[in-house]
C-alpha positions as CSV (number, residue, x, y, z in Angstrom):
1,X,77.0,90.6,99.2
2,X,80.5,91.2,97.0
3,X,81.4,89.7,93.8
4,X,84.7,89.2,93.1
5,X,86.1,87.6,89.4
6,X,88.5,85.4,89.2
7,X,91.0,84.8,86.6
8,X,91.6,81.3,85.1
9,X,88.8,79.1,86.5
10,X,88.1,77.0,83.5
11,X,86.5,73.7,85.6
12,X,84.8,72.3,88.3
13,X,88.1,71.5,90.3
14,X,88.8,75.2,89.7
15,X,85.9,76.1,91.6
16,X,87.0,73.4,94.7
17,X,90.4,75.0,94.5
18,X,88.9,78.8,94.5
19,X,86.4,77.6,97.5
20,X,89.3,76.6,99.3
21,X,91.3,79.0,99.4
22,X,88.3,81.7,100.6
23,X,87.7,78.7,103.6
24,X,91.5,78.8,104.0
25,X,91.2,82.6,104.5
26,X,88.3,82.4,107.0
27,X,86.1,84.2,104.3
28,X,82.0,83.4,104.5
29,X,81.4,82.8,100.7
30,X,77.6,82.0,99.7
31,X,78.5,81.4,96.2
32,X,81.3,80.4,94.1
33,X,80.9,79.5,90.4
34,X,83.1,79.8,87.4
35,X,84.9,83.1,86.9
36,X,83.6,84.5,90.1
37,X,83.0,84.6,93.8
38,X,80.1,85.8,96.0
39,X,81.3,86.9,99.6
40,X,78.7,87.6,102.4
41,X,81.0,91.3,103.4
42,X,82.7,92.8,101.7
43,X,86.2,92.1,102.3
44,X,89.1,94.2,104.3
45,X,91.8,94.9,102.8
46,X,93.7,92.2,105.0
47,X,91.7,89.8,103.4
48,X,92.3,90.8,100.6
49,X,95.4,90.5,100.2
50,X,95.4,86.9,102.2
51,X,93.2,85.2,99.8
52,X,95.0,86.8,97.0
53,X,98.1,84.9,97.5
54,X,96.6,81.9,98.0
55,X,94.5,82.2,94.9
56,X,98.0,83.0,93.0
57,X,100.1,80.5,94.0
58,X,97.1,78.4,93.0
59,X,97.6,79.9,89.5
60,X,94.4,82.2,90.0
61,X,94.2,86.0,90.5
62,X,91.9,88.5,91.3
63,X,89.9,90.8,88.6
64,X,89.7,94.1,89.4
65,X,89.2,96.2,86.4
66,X,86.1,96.1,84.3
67,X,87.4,95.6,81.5
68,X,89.7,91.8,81.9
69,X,86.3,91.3,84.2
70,X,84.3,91.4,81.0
71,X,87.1,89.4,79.2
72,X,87.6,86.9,81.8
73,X,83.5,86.5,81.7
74,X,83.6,86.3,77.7
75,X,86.1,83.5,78.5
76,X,84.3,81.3,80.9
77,X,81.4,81.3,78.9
78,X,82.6,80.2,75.8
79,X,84.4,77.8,77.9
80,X,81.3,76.4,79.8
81,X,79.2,76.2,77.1
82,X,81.7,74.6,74.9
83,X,83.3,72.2,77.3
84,X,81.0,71.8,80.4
85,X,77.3,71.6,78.7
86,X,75.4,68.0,77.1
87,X,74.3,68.2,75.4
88,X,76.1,71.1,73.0
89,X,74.2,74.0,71.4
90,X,74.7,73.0,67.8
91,X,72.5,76.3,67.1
92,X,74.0,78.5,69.1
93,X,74.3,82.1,67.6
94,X,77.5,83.2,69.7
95,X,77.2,87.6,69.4
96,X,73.3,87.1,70.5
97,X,74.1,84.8,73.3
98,X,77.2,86.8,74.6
99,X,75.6,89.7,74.5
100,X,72.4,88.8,76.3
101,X,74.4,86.8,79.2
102,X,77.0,90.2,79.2
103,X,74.5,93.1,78.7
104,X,77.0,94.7,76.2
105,X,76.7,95.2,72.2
106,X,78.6,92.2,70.4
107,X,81.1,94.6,68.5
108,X,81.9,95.8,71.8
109,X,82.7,92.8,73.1
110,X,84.7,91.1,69.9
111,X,86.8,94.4,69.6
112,X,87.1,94.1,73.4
113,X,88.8,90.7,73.5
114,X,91.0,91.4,70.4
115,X,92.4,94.1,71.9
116,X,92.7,92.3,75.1
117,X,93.6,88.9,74.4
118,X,95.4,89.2,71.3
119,X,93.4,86.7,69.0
120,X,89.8,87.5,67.4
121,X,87.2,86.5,69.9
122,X,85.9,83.8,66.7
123,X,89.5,82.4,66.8
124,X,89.0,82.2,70.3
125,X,85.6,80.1,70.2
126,X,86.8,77.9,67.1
127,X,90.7,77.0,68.8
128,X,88.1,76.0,71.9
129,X,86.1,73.9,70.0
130,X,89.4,72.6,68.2
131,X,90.3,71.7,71.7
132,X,87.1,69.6,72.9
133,X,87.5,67.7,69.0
134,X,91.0,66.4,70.7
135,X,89.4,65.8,73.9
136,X,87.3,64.1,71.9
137,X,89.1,61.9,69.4
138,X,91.3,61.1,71.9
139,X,88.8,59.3,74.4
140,X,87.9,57.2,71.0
141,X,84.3,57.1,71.7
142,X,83.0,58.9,69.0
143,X,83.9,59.0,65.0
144,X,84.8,62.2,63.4
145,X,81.5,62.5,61.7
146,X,80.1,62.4,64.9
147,X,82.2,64.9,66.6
148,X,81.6,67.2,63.7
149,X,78.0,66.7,64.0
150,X,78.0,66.7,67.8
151,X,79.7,69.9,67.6
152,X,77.9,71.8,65.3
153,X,80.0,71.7,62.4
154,X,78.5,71.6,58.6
155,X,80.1,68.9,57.6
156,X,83.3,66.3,58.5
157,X,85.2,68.6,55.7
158,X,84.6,71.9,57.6
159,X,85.4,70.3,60.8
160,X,88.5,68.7,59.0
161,X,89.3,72.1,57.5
162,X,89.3,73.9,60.8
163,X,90.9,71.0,62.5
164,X,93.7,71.4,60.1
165,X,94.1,75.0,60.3
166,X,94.4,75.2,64.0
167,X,96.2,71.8,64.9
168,X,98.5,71.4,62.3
169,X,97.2,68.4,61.1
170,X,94.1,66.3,60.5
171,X,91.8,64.8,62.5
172,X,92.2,61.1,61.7
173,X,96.0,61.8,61.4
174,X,95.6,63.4,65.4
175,X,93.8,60.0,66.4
176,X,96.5,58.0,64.7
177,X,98.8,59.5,66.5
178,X,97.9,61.2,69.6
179,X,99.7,58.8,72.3
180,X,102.8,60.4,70.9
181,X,101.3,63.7,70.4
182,X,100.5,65.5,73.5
183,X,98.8,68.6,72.2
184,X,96.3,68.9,74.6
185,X,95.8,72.5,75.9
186,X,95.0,73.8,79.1
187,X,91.5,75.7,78.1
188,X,92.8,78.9,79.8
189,X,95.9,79.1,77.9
190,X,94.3,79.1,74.6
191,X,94.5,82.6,74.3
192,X,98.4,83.0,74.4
């Protein structure tokens, strides 16, 4: 068994896309989730660098130091459990639940991403959340007390607040107006 980490799988058609191109490269995977890879060998060099080109012109890339690992695994969970999970932790206590899924002290992993990604690894988790408040107002399914609530947020004025702060605007202006705003965000690009 080999583990290998991805770079920029953020959903589940990132995961079809990834599985692909191992098939495509005649590799025997046994798992393949986001952010990583499980191989039944290890692979050859050859391989290697086959599936590596696919993955890239895919707009993926092969981890191969520990440290963007670590930040590329701080990434996809904050991801997953902000985007892919129902229903959403409201609770959720991120430096305990980072650093029991990554083994690693949570000042560790903050200073980590900050040095790495360039943003705080809070303004990280809060322009992610910002992001599933769009997705959410603009599917129009839920008010923004909801959302708020949904999300975990103190109140519709903290939401607002945040909103605000990272979007440029509010959230009832963004639902006014978001057929001819399109400031949605691809999840992995949030960092740059």
């Amino acid at each position: 068994m080999n583990t290998i980490r991805i770079k920029n799988m953020v959903c589940a058609r990132c995961i079809v896309s990834v599985k692909e191109s191992f098939d495509k490269s005649e590799i025997e995977t046994t798992s393949v989730e986001l952010g990583e890879v499980v191989t039944k060998e290890p692979l050859s060099p050859l391989q290697l660098e086959l599936v590596s080109k696919d993955l890239t012109a895919n707009g993926f890339e092969i981890i191969d130091d520990r440290k963007s690992q670590i930040l590329e695994k701080i990434k996809t969970l904050v991801i997953n459990e902000i985007h892919h999970k129902y229903p959403y932790n409201t609770h959720i206590q991120w430096s305990s639940f980072l650093s029991e899924n990554l083994h690693y002290e949570y000042n560790y992993l903050s200073s980590l991403f900050s040095a790495t990604a360039g943003i705080t690894l809070e303004q990280f988790i809060i322009r992610q959340k910002m992001e599933k408040v769009k997705e959410l107002l603009f599917y129009d399914e839920l008010s923004v007390k909801e959302i708020a609530y949904k999300l975990g947020f103190s109140s519709v004025a903290h939401l607002s607040n945040q909103f605000k702060k990272v979007i440029g605007m509010s959230p009832s202006v963004f639902k006014k107006n978001f057929e001819n705003n399109k400031t949605r965000t691809e999840l992995d690009k949030i960092v740059k």
